[in-house]
VOPAGU-2260 file (C-alpha; in pm, 1 decimal, decimal comma):
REM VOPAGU-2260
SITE   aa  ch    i         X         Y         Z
SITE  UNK   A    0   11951,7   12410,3    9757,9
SITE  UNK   A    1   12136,8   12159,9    9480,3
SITE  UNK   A    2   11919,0   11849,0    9481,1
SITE  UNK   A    3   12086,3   11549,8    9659,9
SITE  UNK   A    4   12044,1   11211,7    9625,9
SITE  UNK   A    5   11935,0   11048,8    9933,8
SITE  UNK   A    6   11968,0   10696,4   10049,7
SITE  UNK   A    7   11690,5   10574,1   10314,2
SITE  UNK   A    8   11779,2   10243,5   10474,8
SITE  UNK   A    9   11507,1   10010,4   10648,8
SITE  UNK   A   10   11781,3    9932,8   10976,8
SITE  UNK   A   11   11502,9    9653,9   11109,5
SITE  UNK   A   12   11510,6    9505,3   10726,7
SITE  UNK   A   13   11890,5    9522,6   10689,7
SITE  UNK   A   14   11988,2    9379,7   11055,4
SITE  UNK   A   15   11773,5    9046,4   11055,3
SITE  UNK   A   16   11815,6    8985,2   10699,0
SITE  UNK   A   17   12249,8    9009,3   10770,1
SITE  UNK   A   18   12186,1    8811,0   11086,0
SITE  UNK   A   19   11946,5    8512,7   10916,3
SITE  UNK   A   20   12211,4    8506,8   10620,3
SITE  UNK   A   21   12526,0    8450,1   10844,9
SITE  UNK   A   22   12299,1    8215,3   11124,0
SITE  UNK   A   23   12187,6    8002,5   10807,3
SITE  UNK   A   24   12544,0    7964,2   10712,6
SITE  UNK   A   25   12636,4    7843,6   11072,1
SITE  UNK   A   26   12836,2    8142,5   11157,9
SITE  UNK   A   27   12774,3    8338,9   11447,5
SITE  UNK   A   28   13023,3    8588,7   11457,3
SITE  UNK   A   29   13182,1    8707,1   11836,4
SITE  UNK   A   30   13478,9    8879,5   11929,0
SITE  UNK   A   31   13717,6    8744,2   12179,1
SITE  UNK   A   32   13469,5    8855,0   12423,2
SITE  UNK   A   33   13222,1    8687,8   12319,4
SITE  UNK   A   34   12995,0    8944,1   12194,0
SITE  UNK   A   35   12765,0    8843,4   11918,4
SITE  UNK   A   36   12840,4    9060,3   11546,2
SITE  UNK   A   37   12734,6    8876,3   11300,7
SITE  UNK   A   38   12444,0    9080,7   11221,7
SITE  UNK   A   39   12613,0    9421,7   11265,9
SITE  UNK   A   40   12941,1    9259,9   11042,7
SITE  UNK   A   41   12636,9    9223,3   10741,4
SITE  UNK   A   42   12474,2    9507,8   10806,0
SITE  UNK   A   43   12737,1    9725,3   10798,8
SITE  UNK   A   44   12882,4    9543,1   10471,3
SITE  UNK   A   45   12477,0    9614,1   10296,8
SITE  UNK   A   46   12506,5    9966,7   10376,2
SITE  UNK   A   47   12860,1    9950,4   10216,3
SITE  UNK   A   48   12757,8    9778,6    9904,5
SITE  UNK   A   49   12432,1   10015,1    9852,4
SITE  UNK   A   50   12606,5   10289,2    9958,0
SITE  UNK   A   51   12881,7   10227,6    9649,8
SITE  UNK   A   52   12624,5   10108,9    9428,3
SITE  UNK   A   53   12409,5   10407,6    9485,7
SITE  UNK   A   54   12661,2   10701,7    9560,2
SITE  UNK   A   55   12379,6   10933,2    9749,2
SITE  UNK   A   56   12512,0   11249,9    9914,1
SITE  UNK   A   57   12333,1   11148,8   10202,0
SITE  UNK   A   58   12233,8   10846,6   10410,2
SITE  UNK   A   59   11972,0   10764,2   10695,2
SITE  UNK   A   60   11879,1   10469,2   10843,1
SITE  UNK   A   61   11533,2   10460,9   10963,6
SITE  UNK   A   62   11391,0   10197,9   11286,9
SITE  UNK   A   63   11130,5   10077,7   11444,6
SITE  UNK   A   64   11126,5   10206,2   11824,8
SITE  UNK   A   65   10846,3   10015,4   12003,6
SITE  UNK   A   66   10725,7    9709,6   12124,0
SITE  UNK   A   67   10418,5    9507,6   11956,4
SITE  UNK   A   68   10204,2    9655,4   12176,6
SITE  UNK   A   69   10305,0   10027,9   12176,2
SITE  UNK   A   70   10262,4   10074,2   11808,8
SITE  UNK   A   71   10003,7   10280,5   11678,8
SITE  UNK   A   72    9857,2   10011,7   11424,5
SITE  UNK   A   73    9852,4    9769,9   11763,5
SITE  UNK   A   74    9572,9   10045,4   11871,9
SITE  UNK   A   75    9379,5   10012,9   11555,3
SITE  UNK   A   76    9392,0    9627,7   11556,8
SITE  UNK   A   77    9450,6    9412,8   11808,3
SITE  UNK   A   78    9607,3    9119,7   11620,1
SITE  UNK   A   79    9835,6    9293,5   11409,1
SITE  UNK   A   80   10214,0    9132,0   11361,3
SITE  UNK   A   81   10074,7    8922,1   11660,0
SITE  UNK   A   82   10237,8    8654,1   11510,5
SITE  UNK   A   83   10623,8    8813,6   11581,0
SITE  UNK   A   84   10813,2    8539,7   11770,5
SITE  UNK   A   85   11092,3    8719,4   11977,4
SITE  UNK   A   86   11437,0    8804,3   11819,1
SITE  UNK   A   87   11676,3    8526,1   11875,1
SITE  UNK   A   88   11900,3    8595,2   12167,3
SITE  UNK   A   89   12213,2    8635,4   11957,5
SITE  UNK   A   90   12052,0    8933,0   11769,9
SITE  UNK   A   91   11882,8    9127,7   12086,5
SITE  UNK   A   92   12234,9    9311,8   12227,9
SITE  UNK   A   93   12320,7    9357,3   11803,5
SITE  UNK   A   94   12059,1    9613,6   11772,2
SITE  UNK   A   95   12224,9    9868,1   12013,7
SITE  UNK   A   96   12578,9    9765,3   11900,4
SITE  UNK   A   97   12488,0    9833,7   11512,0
SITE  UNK   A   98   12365,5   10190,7   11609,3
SITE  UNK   A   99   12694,3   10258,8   11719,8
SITE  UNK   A  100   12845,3   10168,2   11404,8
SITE  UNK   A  101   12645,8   10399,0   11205,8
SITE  UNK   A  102   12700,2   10636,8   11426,4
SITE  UNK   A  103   13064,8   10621,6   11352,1
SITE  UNK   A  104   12985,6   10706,8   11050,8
SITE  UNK   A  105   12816,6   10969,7   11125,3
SITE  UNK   A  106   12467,0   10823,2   11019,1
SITE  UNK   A  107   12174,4   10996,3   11134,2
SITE  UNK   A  108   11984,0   10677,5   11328,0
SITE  UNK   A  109   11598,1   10800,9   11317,0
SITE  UNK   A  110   11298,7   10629,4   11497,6
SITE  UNK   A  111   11019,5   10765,9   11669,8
SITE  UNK   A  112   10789,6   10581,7   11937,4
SITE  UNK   A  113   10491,7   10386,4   11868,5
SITE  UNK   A  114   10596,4   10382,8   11458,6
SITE  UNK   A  115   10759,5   10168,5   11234,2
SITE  UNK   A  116   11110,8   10165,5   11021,9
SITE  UNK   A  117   10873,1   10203,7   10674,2
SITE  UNK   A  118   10664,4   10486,5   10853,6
SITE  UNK   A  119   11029,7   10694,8   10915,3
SITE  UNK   A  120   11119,1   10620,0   10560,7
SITE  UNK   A  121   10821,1   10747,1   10443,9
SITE  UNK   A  122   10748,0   11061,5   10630,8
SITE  UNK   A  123   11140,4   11140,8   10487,5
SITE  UNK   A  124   11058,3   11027,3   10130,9
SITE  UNK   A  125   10741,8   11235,0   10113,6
SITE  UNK   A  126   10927,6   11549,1   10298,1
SITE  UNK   A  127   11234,0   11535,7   10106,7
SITE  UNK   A  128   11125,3   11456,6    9767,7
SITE  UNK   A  129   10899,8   11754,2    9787,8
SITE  UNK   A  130   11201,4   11957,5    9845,0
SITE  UNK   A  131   11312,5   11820,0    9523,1
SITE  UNK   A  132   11575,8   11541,5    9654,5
SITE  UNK   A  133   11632,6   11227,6    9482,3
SITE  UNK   A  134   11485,4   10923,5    9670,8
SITE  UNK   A  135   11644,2   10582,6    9714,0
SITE  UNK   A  136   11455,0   10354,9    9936,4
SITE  UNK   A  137   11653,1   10013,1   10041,9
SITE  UNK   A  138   11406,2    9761,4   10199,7
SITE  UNK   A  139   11314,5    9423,4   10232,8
SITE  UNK   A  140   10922,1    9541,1   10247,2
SITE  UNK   A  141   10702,1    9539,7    9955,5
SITE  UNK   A  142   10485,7    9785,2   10133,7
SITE  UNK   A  143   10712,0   10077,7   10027,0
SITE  UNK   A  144   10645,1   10019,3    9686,8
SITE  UNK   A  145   10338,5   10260,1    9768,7
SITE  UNK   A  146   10617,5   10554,3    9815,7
SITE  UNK   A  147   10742,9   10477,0    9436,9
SITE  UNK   A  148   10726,1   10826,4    9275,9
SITE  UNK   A  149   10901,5   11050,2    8947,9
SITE  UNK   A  150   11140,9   11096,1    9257,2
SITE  UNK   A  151   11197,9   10801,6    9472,2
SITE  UNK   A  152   11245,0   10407,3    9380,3
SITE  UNK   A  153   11261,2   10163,3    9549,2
SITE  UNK   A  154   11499,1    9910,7    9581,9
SITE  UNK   A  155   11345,6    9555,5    9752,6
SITE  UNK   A  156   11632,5    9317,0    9944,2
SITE  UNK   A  157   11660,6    8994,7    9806,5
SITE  UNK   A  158   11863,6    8645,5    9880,4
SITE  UNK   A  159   12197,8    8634,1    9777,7
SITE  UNK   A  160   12300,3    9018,9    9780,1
SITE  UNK   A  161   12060,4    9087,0    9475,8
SITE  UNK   A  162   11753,8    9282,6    9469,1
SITE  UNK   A  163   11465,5    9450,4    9262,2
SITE  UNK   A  164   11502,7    9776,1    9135,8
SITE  UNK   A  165   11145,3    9973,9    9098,9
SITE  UNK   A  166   10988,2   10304,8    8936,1
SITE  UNK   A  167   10696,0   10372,3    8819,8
SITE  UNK   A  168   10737,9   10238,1    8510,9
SITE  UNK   A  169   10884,3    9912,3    8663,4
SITE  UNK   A  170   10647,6    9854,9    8907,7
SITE  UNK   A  171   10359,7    9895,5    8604,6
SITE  UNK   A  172   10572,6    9680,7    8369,8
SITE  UNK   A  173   10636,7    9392,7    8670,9
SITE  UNK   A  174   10343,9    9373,6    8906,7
SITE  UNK   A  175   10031,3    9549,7    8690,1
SITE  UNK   A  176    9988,6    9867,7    8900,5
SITE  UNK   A  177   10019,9   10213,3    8967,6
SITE  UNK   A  178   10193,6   10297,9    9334,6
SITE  UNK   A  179    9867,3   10448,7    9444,7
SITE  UNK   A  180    9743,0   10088,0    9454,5
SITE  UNK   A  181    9940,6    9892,3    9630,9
SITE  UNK   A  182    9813,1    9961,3    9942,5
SITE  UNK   A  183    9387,3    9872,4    9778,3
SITE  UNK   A  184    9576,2    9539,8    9669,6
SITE  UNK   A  185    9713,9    9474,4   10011,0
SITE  UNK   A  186    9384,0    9568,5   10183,7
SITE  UNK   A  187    9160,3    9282,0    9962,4
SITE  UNK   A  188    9442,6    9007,2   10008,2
SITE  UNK   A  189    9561,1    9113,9   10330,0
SITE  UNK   A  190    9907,0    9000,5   10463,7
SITE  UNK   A  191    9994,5    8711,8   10672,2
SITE  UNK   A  192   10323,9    8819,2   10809,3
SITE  UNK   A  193   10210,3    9117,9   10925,9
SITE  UNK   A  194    9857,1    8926,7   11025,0
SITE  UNK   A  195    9684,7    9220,9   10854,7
SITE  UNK   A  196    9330,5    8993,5   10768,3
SITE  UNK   A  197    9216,6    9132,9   10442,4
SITE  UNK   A  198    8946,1    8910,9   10265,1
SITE  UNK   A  199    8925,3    8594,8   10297,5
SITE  UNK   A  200    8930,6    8383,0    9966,7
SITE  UNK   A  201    9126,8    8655,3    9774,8
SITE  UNK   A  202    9478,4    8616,6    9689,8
SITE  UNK   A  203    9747,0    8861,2    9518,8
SITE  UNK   A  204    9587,3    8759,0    9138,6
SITE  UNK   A  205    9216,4    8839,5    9226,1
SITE  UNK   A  206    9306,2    9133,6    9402,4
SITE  UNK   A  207    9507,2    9240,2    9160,3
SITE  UNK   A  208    9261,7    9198,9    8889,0
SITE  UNK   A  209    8994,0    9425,2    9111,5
SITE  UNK   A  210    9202,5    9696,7    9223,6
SITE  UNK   A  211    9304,7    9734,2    8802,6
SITE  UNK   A  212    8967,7    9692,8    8691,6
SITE  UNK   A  213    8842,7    9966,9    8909,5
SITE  UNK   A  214    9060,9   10210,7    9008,6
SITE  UNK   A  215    9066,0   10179,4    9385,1
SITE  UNK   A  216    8897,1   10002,1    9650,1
SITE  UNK   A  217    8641,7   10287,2    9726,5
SITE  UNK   A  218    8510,2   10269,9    9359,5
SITE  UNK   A  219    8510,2    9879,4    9344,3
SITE  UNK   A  220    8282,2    9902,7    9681,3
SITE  UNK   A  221    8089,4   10155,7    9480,0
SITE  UNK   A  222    8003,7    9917,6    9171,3
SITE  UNK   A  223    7987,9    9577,5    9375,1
SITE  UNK   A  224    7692,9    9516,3    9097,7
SITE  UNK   A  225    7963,0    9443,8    8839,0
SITE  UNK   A  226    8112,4    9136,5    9052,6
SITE  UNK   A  227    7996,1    8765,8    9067,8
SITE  UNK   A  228    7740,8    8732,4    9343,3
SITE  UNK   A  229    7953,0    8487,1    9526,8
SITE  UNK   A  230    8276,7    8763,4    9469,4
SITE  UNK   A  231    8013,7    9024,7    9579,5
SITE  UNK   A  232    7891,5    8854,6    9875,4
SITE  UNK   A  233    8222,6    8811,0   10036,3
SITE  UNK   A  234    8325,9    9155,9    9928,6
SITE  UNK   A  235    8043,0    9298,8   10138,1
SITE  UNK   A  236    8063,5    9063,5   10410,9
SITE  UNK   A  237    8431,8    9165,5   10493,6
SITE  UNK   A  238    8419,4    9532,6   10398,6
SITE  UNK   A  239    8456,1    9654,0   10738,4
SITE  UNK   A  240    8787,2    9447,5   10740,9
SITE  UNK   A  241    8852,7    9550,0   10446,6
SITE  UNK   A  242    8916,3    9932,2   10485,0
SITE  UNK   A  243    9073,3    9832,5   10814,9
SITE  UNK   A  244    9328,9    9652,6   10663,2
SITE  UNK   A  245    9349,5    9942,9   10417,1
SITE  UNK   A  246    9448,7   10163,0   10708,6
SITE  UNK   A  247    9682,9    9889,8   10844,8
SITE  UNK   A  248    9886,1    9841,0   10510,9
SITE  UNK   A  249    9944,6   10268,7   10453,0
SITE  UNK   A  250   10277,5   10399,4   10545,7
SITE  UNK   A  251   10226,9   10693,4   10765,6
SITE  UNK   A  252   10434,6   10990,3   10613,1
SITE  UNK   A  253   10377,7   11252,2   10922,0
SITE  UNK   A  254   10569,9   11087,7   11163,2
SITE  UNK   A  255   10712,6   11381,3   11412,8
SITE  UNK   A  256   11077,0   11352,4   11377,0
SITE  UNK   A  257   11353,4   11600,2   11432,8
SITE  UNK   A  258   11644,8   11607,1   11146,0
SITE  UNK   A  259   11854,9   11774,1   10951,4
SITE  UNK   A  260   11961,5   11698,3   10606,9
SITE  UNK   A  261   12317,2   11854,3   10693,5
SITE  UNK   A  262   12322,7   11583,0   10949,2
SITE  UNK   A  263   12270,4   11276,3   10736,7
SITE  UNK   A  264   12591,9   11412,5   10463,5
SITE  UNK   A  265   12713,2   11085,8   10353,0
SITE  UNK   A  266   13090,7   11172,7   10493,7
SITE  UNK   A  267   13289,7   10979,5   10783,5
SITE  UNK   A  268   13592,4   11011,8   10952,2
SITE  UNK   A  269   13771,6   10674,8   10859,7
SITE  UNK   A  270   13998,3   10695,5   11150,6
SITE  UNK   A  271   13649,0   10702,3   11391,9
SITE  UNK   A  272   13501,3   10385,9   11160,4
SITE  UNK   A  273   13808,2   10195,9   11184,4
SITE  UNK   A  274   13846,3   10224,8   11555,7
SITE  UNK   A  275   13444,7   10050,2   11584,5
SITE  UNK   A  276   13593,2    9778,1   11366,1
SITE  UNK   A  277   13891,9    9716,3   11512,1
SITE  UNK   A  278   13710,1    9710,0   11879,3
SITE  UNK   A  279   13458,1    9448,7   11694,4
SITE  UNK   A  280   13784,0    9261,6   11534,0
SITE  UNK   A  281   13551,2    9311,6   11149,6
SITE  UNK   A  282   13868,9    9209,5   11037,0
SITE  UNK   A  283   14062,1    9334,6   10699,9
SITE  UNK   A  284   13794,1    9281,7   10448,9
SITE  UNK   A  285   13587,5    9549,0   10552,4
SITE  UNK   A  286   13846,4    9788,4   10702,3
SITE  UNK   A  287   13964,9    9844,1   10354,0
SITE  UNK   A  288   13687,5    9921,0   10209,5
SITE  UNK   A  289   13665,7   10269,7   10461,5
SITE  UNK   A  290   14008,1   10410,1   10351,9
């Protein structure tokens, strides 16, 4: 098989940062029927622009498909992403309505119950880039930095249409570690968005500075004797917490999903595409930019 280059988009990631760009600027996009698109309109202009700026062979958009409660990491810990207001009512019908759209262009939409968008991307990455495939990852979660490889990057959303391009050797040059750590840094200063607890009284320097000087989190918990009592004491104090937040910050890469790389060709009818446009009234900007 010639090795492709494969584009993995976070859907969750794209749709709420498209629909929190366009709501910030006042504009909540509806047809004449008054059907909210302003998040679909955004999303389907990011896949666009990372599609062009990436030119993969092939595309997938990974999702979440659960509630709060039905996710696995929910079983683990009872708190975790406790914190998740519900979605605006503008964006709710959206995330139906932008499936459709990638599904006119023939873009495999992937999810499996109980796991999350960064769990489907990463049981592809690790599948795929075994195979030999080329790996782009497009996220607005740092916690795929862990899937940074020889094979895939990374590429983390930012404000304004930019966003942070990382390897190996990037991700060494601009936050200090190696991908395999990531997830030890996470686990020491935990991760308030996601309410994953960590330790408390370490932040992203200290834990930084711990996962480096050691290795990993299983041989700094093997030579606590080389810590400050007072670092010491709260390191053992929290361990069990610790490791559990380990567990809560690892992308699962054995998720059981059905696919087929012939599936997720990056090819489209543009006759199919523009007919989902026109019924959403996108408008001329983007129905130029599909032939």
């Amino acid at each position: 098989m010639n090795q492709s280059k494969i584009l993995l988009i976070d859907g969750m990631s794209f749709l709420f940062r498209a629909f929190y760009a366009s709501a910030w600027s006042g504009g909540y996009r509806q047809t004449s029927d008054g059907i909210y698109t302003n998040a679909v309109y955004g999303f389907t202009k990011m896949m666009l622009d990372y599609a062009d700026l990436v030119r993969p062979t092939h595309l997938v958009v990974g999702w979440d498909v659960a509630s709060r409660e039905s996710l696995v990491r929910s079983q683990w810990y009872d708190g975790y992403k406790s914190n998740r207001q519900a979605p605006p009512e503008e964006l709710v019908p959206q995330f139906d309505l932008v499936k459709e759209v990638t599904e006119a262009f023939a873009v495999p939409n992937l999810g499996c119950p109980g796991f999350e968008g960064d769990d489907i991307l990463g049981t592809l990455s690790e599948q795929l880039s075994s195979e030999g495939h080329q790996i782009v990852i497009a996220t607005g979660d740092y916690d795929s930095l862990q899937l940074v490889s020889e094979q895939v990057s990374v590429k983390i959303l930012k404000n304004g249409g930019k966003h942070e391009h990382y390897t190996p050797q990037s991700l060494l040059a601009v936050r200090g570690i190696v991908p395999e750590q990531v997830v030890d840094v996470k686990a020491l200063m935990g991760d308030t968005s996601d309410c994953i607890p960590g330790c408390p009284g370490i932040g992203e320097k200290t834990a930084t500075k711990l996962i480096t000087e050691h290795g990993n989190l299983d041989s700094l918990y093997g030579n606590l004797t080389a810590c400050t009592p007072k670092m010491r004491s709260k390191l053992e104090e929290h361990r069990d917490q610790v490791y559990l937040s380990q567990k809560l910050a690892t992308i699962i890469r054995d998720v059981p999903i059905e696919y087929t790389l012939e599936a997720a060709r990056w090819e489209y009818d543009s006759a199919v595409v523009k007919e989902k446009f026109e019924e959403l009234e996108f408008g001329r900007s983007l129905v130029t930019r599909v032939g």
